[in-house]
Backbone bond lengths (Angstrom), bond angles and torsions (degrees), N, CA, C in turn:
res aa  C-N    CA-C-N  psi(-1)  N-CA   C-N-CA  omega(-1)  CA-C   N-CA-C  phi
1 X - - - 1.470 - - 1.529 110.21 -
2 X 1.652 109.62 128.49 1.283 92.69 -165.91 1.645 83.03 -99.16
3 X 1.861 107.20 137.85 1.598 109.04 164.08 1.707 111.01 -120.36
4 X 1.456 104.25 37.29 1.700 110.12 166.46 1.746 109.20 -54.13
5 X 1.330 112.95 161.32 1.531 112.62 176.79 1.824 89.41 -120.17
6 X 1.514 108.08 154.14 1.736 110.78 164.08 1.646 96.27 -37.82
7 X 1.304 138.58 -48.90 1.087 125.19 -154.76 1.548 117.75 -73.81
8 X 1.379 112.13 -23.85 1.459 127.53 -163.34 2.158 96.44 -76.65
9 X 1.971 84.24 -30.18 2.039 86.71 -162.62 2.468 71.72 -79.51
10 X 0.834 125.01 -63.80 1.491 121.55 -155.89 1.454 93.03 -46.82
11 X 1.550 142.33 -48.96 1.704 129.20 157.49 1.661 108.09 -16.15
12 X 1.396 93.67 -95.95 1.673 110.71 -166.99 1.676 122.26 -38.46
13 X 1.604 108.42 -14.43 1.390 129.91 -167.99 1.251 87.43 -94.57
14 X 1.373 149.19 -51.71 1.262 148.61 -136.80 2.155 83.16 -105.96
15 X 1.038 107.99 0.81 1.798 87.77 -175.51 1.760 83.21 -119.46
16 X 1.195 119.21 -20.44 1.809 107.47 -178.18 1.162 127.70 -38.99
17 X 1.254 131.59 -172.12 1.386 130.68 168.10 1.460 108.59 -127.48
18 X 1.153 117.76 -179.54 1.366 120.85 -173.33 2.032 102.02 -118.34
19 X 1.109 121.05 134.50 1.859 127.97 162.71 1.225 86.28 12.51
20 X 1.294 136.27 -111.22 1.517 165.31 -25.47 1.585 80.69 -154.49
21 X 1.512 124.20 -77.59 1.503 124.58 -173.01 1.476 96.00 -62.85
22 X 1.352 147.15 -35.88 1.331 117.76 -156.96 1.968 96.75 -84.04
23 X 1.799 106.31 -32.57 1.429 81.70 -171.85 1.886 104.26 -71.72
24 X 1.098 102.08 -38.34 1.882 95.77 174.26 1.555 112.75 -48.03
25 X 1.483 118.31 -5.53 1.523 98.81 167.97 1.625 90.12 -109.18
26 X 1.200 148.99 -39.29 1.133 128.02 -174.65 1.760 122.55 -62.49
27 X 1.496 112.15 -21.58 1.286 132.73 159.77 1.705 105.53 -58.95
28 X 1.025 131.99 -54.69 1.743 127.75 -177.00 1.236 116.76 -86.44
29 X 1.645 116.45 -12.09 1.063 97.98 -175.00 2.029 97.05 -87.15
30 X 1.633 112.52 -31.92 1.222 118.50 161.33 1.263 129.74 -21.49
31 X 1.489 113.60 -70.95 1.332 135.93 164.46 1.549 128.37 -48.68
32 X 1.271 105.50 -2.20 1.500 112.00 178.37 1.676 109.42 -118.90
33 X 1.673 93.96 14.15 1.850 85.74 154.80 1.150 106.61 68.68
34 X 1.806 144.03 4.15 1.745 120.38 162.34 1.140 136.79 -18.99
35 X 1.284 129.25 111.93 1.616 121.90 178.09 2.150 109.67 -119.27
36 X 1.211 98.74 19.21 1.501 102.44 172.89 1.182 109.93 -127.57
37 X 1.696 139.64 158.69 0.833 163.70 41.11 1.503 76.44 161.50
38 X 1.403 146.85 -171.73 1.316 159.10 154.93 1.365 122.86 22.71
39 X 1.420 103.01 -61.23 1.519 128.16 151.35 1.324 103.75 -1.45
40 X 1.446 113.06 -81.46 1.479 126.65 -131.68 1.324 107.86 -72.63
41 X 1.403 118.53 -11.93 1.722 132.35 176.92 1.703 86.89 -75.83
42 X 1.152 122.23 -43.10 1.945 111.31 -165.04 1.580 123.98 -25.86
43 X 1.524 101.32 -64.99 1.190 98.56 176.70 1.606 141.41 -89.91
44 X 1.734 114.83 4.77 1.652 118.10 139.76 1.391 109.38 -42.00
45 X 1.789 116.76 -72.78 1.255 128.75 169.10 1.204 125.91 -21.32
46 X 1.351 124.76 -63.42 1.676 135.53 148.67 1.982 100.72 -9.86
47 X 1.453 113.07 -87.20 1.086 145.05 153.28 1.350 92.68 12.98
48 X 1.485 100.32 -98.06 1.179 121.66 -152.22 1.637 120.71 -58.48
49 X 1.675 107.00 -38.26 1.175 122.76 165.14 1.478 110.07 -37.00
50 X 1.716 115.38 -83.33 1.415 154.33 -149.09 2.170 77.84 -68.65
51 X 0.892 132.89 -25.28 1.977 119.29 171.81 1.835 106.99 -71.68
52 X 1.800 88.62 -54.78 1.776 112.57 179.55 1.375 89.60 -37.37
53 X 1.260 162.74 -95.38 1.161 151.86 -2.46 1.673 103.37 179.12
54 X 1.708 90.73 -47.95 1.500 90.44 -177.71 1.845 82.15 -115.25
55 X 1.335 155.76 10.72 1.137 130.89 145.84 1.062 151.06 -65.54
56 X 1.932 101.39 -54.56 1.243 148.20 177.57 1.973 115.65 -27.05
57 X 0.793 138.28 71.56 1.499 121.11 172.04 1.849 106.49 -99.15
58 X 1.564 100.49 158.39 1.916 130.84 -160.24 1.337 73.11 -104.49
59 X 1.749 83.56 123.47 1.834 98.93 164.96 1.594 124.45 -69.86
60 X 1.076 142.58 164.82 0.980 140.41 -173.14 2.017 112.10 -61.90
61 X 1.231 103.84 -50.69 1.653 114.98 155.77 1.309 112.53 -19.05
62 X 1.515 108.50 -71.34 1.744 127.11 -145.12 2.080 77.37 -82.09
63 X 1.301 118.74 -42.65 1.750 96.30 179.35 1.214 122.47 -71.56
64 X 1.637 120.81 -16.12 1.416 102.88 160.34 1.268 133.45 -71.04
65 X 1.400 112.16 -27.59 1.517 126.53 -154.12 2.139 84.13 -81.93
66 X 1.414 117.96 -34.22 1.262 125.13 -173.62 2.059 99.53 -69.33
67 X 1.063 94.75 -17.11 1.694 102.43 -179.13 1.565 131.41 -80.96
68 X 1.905 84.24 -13.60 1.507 109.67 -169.57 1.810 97.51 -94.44
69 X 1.167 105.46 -21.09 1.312 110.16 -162.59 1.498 110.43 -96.83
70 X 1.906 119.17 102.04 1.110 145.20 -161.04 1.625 90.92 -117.05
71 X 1.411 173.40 90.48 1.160 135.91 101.79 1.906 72.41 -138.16
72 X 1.726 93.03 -172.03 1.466 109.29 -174.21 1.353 113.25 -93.07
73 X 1.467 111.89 136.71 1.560 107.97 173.14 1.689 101.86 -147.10
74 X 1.397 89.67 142.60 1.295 99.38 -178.49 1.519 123.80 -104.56
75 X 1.546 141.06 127.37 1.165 152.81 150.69 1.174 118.12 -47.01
76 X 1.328 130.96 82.90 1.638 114.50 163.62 1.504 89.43 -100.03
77 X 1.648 104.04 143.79 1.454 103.28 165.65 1.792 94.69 -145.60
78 X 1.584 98.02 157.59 1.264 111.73 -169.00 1.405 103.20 -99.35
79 X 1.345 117.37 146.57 1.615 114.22 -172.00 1.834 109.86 -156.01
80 X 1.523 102.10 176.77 1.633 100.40 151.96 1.208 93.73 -148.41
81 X 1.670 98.40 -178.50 1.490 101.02 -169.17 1.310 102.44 -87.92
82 X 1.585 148.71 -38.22 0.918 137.23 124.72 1.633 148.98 12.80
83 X 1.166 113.62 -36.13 1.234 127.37 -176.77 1.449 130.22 -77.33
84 X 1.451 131.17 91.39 1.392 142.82 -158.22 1.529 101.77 -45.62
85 X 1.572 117.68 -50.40 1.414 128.79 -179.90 1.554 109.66 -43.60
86 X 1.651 100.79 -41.98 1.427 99.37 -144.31 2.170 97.26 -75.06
87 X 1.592 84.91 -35.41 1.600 84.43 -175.52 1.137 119.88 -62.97
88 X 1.897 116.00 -21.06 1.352 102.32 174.36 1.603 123.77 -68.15
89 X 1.333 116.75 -21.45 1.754 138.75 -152.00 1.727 87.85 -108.21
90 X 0.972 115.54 -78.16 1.575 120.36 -156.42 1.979 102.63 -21.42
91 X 1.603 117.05 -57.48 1.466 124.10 -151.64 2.052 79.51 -60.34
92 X 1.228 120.70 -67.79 1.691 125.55 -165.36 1.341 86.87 -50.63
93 X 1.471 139.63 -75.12 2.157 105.59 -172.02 0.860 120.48 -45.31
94 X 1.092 125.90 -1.44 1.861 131.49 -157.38 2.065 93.90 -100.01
95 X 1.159 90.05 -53.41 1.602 124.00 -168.39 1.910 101.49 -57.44
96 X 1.526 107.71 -58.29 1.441 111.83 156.12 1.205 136.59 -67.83
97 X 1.259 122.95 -15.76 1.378 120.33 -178.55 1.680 98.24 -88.53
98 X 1.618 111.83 -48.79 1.422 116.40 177.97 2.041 115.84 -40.60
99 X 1.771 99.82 -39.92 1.151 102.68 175.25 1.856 126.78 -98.09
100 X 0.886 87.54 18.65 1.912 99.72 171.93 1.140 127.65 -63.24
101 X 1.394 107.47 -40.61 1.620 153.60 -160.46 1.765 107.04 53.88
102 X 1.032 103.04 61.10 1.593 128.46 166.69 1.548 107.95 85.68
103 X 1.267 119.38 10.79 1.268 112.76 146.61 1.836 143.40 -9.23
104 X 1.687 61.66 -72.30 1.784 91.70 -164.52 1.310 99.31 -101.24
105 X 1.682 133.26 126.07 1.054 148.64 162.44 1.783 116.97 -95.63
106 X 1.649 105.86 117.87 1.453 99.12 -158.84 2.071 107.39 -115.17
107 X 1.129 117.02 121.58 1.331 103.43 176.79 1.374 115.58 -135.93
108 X 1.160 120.11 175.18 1.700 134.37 -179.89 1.189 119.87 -106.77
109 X 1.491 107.01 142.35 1.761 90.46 179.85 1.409 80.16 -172.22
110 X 2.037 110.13 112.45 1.454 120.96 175.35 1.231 133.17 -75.75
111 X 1.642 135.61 125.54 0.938 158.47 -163.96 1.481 119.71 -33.78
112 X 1.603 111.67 -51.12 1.273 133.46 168.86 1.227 112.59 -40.84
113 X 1.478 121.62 -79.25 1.245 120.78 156.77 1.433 158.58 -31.47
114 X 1.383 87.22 -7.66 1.684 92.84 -157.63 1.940 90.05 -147.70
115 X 1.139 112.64 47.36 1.331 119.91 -177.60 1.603 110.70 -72.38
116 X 1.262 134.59 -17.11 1.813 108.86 143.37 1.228 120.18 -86.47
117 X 1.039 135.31 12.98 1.461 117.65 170.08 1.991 94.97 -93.81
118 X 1.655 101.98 -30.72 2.064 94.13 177.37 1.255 102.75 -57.87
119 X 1.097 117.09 -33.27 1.881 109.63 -158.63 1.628 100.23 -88.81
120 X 0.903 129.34 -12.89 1.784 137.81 -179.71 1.578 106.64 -61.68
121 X 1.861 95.20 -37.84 1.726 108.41 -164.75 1.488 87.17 -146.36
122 X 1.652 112.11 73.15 1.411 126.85 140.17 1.642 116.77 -55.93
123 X 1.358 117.14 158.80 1.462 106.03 143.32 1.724 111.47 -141.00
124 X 1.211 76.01 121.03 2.045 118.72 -162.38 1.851 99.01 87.28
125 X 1.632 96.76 -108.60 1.406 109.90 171.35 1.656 113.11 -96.23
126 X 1.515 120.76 -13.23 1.525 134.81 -165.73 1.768 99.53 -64.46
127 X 1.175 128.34 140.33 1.105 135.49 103.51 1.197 159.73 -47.08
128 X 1.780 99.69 37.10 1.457 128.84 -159.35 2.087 94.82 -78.24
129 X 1.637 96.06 136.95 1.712 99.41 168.59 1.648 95.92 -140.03
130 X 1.072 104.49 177.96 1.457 134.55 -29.05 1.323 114.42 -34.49
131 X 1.898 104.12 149.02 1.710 118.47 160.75 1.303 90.21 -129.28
132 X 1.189 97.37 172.45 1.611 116.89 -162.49 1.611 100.74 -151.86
133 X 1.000 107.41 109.59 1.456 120.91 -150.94 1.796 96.33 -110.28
134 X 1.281 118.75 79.13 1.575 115.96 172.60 1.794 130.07 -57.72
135 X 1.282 124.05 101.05 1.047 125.22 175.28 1.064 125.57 -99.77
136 X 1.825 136.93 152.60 1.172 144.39 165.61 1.600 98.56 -87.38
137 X 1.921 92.83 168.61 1.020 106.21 164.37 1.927 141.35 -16.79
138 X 1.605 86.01 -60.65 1.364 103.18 -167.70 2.209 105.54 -95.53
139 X 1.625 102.31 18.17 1.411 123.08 171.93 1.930 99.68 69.63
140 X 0.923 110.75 40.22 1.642 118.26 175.70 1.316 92.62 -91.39
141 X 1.475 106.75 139.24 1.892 108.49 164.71 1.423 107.17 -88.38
142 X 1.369 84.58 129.31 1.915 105.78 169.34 1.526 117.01 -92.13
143 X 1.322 118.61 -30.68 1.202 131.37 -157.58 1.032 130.92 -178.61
144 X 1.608 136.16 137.39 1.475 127.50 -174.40 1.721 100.66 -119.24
145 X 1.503 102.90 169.69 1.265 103.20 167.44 1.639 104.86 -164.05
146 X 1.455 101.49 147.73 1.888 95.13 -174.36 1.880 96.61 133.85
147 X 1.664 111.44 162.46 1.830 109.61 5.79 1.623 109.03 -97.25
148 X 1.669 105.01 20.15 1.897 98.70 -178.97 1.578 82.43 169.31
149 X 1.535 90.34 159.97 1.871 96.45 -171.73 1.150 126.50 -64.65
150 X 1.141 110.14 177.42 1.408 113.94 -161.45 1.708 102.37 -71.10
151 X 1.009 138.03 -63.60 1.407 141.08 165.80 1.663 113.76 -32.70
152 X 1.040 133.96 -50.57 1.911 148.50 150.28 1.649 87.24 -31.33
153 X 1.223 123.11 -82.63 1.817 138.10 -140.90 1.635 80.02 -66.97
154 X 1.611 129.46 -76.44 1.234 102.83 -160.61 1.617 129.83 -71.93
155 X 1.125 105.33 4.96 1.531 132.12 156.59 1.183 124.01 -37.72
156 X 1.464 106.68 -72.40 1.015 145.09 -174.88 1.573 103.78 -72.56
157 X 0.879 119.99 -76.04 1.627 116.87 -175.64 1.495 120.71 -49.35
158 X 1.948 110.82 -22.34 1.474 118.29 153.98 1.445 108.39 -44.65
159 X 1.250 90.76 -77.42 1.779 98.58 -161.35 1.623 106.77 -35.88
160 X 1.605 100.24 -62.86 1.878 92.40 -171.57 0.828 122.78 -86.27
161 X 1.185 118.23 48.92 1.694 138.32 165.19 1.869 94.33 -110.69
162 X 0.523 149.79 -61.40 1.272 165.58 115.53 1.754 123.72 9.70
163 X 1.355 128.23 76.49 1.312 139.20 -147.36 1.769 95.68 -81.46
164 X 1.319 103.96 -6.08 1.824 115.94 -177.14 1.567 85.57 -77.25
165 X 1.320 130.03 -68.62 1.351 148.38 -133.56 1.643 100.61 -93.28
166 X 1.444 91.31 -45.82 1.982 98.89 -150.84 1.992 95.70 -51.99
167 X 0.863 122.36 -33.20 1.879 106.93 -172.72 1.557 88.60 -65.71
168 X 1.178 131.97 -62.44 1.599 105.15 -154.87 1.772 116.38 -118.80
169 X 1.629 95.50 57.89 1.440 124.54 178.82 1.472 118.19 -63.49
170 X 1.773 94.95 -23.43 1.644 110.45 -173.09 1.502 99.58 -95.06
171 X 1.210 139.02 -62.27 1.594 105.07 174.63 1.179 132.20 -72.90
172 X 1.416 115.46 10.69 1.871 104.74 152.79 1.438 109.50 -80.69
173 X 1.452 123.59 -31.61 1.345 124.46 164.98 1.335 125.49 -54.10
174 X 0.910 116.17 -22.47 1.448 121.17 -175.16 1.722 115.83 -98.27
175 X 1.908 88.78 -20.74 1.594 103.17 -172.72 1.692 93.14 -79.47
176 X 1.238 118.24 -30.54 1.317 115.62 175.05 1.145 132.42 -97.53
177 X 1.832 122.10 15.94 1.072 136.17 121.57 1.465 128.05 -35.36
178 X 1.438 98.72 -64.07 1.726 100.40 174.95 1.347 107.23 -57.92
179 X 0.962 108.39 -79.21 1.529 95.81 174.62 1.622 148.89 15.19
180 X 1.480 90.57 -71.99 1.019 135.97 175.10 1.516 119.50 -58.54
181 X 1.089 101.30 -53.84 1.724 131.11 165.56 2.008 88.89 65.59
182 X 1.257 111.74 67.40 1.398 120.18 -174.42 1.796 119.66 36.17
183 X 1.083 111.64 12.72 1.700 109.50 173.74 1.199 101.50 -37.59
184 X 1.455 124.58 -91.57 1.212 136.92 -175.31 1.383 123.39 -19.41
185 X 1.148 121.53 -78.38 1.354 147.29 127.66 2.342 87.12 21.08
186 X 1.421 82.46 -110.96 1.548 95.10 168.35 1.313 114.37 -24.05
187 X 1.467 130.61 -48.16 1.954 113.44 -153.86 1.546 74.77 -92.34
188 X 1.127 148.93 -56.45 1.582 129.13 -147.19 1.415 109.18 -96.28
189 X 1.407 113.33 28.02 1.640 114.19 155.61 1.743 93.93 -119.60
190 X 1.324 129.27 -28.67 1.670 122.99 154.69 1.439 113.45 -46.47
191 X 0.954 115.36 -45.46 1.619 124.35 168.95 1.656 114.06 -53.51
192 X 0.725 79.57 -43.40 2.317 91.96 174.34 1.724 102.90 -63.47
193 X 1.418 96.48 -63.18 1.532 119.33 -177.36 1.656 83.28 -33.07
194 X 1.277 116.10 -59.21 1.934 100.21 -129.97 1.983 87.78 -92.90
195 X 1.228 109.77 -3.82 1.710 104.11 177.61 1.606 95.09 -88.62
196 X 1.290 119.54 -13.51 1.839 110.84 177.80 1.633 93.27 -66.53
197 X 1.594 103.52 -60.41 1.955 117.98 -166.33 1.480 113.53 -42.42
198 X 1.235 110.93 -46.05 1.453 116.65 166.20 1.065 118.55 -84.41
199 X 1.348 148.13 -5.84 1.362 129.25 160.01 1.704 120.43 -54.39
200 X 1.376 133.38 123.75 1.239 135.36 162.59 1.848 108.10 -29.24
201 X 1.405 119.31 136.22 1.508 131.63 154.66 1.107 93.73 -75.90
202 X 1.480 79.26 137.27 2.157 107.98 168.51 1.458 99.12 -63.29
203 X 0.956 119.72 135.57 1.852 128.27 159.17 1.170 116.45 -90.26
204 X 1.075 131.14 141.32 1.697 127.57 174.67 1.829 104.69 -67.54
C-alpha cells in the first residue's frame, strides 16, 4: 500500500538528479574498473548506455503523441548504476524528455537510498528498477512504468521460474534487448505519455 503524500514524491524530487549527473556517475563509476559484487555489471552498462545513446531514434508515432502533450509532467524514476534494465530504458527517457520540448521533466533518484519510496512502487513483492514514477504538476502520481516491457517481464519471470533457465535469465534478456532495438522500451513509456494527456488539469 502505497501511503506517500504529493509532499513525500515533491521531497524525493527536490533530492533527484538530473540525465547528465546520473550518467556522469555511471561513466566514473565505469572507469574505475569494479570487479566485486554489483559493481562489476557498471561498466558493460556504461557500454551499453553510451551505443543506446548515439543509436537510438523516436519513431515518428511516439513524436506525435509527444506533440499532444501540453501541461508539465515529471519523471522521477528510481534506479542504480548497476542495473542492466536501467541502461537499456534510462538513454529513451532521456530521448523523450529531450523531445517534449520541456514538457517532460526527467530525474534520478537511487533505490538504495531511498528504500520507502522502492517499496511504495514494488512490482508484486520485487524490488525490480527501473520505475518510473509519473508526476503532475502539483507531484500527484499519474502513472508508473518499469522495470522493462511487458514482453521482457513475462520473459523473464518464465525463465526464473525455471531452475534449468533461472542462472542465465539475464543474457536472454539482454539478447532480447538487442533485438528489440528499444521498441518496447519506447511504446510503454508512450503509454505513460498518453495517461499524463488524459489526465484532467487541476483547476484553481
Amino acid at each position: 500500500m502505497n501511503t506517500l503524500t504529493s509532499s513525500d514524491y515533491a521531497s524525493y524530487w527536490s533530492q533527484a538528479v538530473p540525465f547528465e549527473t546520473y550518467t556522469a556517475s555511471v561513466e566514473a563509476e565505469a572507469n574505475s574498473n569494479p570487479t566485486v559484487g554489483n559493481s562489476k555489471y557498471v561498466p558493460i552498462n556504461w557500454r551499453r548506455m553510451h551505443r543506446i545513446m548515439k543509436t537510438a531514434q523516436l519513431s515518428n508515432t511516439t513524436l506525435k503523441v509527444l506533440s499532444q502533450l501540453h501541461k508539465k509532467v515529471r519523471w522521477l524514476v528510481i534506479t542504480e548504476n548497476w542495473c542492466g534494465d536501467s541502461a537499456q530504458s534510462t538513454p529513451i527517457m532521456h530521448m523523450l524528455a529531450e523531445a517534449s520540448n520541456g514538457s517532460i521533466e526527467l530525474r534520478f533518484i537511487y533505490r538504495d537510498a531511498n528504500l520507502p519510496l522502492m517499496n511504495a512502487h514494488l512490482t508484486g513483492m520485487s524490488m525490480s528498477i527501473p520505475k518510473v514514477i509519473q508526476l503532475d504538476a502539483d507531484f500527484n502520481v499519474t502513472g508508473t512504468w518499469g522495470p522493462r516491457p511487458d514482453k521482457a517481464q513475462q520473459m523473464v519471470l518464465r525463465l526464473k521460474s525455471n531452475p534449468t533457465t533461472a542462472p542465465t535469465y539475464n543474457e536472454e534478456l539482454h539478447r532480447w534487448y538487442a533485438q528489440d532495438k528499444q521498441m518496447g522500451i519506447e511504446d510503454g513509456l508512450v503509454e505513460l505519455i498518453k495517461e499524463a494527456i488524459a489526465e484532467p488539469s487541476a483547476t484553481a
